[in-house]
C-alpha positions in Angstrom: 0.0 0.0 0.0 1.3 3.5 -1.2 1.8 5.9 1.5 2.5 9.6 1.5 5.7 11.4 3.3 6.2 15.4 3.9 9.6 16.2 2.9 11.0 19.1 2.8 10.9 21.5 -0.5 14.8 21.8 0.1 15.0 18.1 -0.2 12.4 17.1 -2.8 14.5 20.1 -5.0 17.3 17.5 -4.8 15.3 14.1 -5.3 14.0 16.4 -8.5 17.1 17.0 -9.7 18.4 13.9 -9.5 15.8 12.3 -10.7 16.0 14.3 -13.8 19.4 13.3 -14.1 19.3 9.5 -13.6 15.8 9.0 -15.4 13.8 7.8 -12.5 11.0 8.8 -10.9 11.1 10.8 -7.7 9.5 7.7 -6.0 11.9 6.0 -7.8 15.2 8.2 -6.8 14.0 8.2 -3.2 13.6 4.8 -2.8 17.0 3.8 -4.7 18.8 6.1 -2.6 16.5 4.6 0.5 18.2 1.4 -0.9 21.3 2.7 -0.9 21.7 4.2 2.6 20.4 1.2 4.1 23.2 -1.2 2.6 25.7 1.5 3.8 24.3 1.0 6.9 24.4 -2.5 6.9 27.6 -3.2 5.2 29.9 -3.1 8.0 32.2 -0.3 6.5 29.9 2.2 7.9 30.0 3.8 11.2 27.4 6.7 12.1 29.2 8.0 15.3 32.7 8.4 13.0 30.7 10.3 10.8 29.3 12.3 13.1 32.5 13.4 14.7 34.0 14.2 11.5 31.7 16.5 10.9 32.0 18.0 14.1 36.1 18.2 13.1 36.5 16.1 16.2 38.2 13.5 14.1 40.1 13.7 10.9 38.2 12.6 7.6 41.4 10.3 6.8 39.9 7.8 9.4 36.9 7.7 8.0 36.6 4.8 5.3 35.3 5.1 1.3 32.0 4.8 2.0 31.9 6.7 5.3 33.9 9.4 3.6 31.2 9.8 0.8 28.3 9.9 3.6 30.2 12.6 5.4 30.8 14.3 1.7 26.7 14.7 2.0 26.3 15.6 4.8 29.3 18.6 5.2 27.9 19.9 1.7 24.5 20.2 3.2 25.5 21.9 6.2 27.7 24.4 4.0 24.8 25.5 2.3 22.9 26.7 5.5 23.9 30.1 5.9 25.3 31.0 9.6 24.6 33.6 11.8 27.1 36.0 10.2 25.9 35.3 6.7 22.4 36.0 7.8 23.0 39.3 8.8 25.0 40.4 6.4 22.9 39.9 3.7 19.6 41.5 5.9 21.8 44.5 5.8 22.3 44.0 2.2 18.3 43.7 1.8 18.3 46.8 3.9 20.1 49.0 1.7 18.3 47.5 -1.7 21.9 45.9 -2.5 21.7 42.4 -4.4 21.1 39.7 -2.0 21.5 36.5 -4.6 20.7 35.0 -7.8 17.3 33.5 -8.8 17.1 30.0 -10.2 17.9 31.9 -14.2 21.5 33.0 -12.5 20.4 36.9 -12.2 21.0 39.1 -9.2 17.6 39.3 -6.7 17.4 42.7 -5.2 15.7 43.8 -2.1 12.5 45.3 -2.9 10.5 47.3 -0.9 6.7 48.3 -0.9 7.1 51.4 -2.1 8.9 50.5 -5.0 7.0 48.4 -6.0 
């Protein structure tokens, strides 16, 4: 029996994308990659906790093996693009002063608009 799951639109963006790429579904890409993590899991050659600590730069990557090392690979790239406190305000100054604040999905610069200008 099918069964429905929220994700979020961050994630589901990537299952798209992917799924674009490698000719599946989105069902399809999820559950591969469901596949996929699970024999990671299981395989022996995989340790959470290592991971974990890497990522925390309590433990050097070279420790880490292959497959941990592409796990880890995931999950620093995912935390690189969550912007940090100092990013955050930097660019709510930049909205502030009508400056460009990033690029839309077509590449261009977004600006800061206000209601006014409108």
């Amino acid at each position: 029996m099918a069964q429905s799951v929220k994700l979020a639109d961050d994630i589901m963006k990537i299952v798209r994308r992917e799924s674009e790429l490698q000719s599946r579904s989105v069902a399809g890409q999820i559950a591969h990659w469901l596949r996929i993590g699970r024999a990671i899991e299981k395989s022996g050659h995989f340790d959470h906790v290592r991971i974990t600590a890497a990522l925390a730069g309590q433990t050097d990557t070279s420790r880490l093996t292959e497959e941990e090392k592409d796990v880890w690979l995931d999950g620093f790239v995912e935390r690189m693009a969550r912007p940090g406190p100092d990013e955050e305000a930097f660019h709510a100054r930049r909205r502030q002063l009508g400056l460009g604040v990033g690029l839309d999905e077509a590449g261009n610069l977004v600006r800061e608009t206000n209601a006014t200008d409108a």
